[in-house]
C-alpha positions in Angstrom: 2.8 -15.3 -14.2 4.1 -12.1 -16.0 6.9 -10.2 -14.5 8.3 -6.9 -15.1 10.6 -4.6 -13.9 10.1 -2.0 -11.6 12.1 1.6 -10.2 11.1 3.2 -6.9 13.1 6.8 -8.0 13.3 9.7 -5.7 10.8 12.8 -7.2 13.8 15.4 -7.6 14.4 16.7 -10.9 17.8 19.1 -10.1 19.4 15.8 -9.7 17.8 14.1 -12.4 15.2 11.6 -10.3 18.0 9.3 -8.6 17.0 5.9 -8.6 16.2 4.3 -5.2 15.1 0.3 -5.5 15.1 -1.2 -8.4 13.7 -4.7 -9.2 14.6 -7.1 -11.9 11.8 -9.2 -11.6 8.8 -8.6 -10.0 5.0 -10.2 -10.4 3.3 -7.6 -12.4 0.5 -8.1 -10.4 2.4 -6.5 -7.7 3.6 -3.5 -9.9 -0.1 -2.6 -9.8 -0.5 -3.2 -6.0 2.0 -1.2 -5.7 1.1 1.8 -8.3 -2.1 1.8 -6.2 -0.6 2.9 -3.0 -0.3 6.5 -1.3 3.3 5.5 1.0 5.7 3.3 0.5 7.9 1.5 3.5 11.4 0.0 3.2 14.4 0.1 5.5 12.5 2.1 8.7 11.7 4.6 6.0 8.2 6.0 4.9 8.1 7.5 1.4 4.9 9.3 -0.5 4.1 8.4 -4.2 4.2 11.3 -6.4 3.9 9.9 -9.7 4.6 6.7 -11.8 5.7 6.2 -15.4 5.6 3.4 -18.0 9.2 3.9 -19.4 10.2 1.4 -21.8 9.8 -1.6 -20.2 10.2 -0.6 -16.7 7.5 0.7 -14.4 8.9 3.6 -12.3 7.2 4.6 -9.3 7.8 8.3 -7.9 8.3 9.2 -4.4 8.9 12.2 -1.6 10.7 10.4 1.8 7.8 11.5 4.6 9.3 12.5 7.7 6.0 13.2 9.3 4.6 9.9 8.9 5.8 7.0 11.1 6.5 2.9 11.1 4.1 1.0 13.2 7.3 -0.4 15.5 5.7 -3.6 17.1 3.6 -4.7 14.5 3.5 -8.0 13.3 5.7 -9.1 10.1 4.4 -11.9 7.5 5.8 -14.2 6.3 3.1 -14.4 3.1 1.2 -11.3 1.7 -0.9 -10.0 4.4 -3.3 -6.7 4.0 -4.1 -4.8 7.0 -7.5 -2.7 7.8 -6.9 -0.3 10.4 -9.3 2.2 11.5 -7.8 5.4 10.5 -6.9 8.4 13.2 -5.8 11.5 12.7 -2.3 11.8 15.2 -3.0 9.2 16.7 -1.7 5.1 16.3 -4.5 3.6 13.4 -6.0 0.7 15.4 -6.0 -2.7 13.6 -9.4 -4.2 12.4 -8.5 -7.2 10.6 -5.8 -8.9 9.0 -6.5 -11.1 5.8 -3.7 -12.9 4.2 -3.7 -13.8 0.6 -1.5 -16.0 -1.5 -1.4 -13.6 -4.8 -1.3 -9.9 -5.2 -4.0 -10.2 -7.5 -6.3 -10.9 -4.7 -4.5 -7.7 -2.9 -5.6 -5.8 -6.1 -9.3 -6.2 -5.2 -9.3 -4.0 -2.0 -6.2 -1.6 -3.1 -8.3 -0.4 -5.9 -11.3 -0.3 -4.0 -12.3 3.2 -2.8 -15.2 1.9 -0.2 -15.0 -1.7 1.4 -17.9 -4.0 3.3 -16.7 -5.3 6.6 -19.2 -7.8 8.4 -22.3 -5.0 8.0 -20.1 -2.1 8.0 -19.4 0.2 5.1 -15.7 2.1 5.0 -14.3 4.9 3.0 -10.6 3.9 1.9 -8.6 6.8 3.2 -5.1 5.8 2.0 -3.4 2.7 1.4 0.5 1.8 1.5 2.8 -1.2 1.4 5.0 -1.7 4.1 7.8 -3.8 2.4 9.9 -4.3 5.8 6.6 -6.1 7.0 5.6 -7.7 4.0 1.6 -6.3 4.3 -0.5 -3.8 2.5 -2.2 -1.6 4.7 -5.8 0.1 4.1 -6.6 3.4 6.3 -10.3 3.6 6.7 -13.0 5.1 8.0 -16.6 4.3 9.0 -18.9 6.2 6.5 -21.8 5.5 8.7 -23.5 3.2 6.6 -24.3 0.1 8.2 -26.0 -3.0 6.1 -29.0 -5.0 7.2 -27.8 -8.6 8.2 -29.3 -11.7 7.4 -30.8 -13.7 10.4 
């Protein structure tokens, strides 16, 4: 397993990018996973990637804190890598579809960097993804395209 290190970094040049997180050693694997998604959750908090770097041997992601955006409260917290499809709506709480839990992020990598997924004969458009640290889960926001799949009987 290659690890790496890796700098969440607050987007705001006047005060030249403050850092945020910082990790010493991470599963790169995970660096990726993490590249790949639109928010970012830690402490109660919901941040927005704006960017990410390669700097000389440290990934850096970039990010905006999101005060419109909010923590699912009551949801349920893993205690191994879990990713979350939830049925995206707009203002309204994203209703949980299924929960698959893997045991490497490279698995995770295979729907993050997906931008349409197959559920039992259902086709979905990946609307945005995030990883909600506090809850240890990546979470996909979808929504039905309105293709549906013949199924084998």
């Amino acid at each position: 397993m290659a690890f790496s290190k890796l700098e969440y970094r607050i987007n705001d040049e006047e005060n030249g990018f403050p850092p945020l997180y910082h990790y010493k050693q991470i599963d790169r694997n995970e660096v990726f996973c993490r590249r790949l998604c639109d928010y970012f959750i830690k402490d109660g908090k919901v941040y927005r990637q704006t960017s990410s770097l390669k700097e000389d041997g440290l990934f850096v992601i970039f990010v905006e804190e999101d005060h419109e955006e909010e923590i699912f409260l009551h949801a349920k917290t893993y205690e191994h890598i879990a990713i979350e499809i939830r049925l995206f709506q707009e203002n309204e709480p994203s209703s949980l579809l299924f929960v698959f839990e893997v045991n490497r992020h490279e698995e995770a990598l295979e729907y993050l960097g997906s931008d349409f997924v197959k559920f039992g004969e259902y086709e979905y458009k990946v609307i945005s993804t995030e990883i909600d640290e506090d809850r240890s889960a990546y979470v996909l926001y979808v929504g039905l395209t309105g293709y549906q799949y013949e199924t084998n009987q």
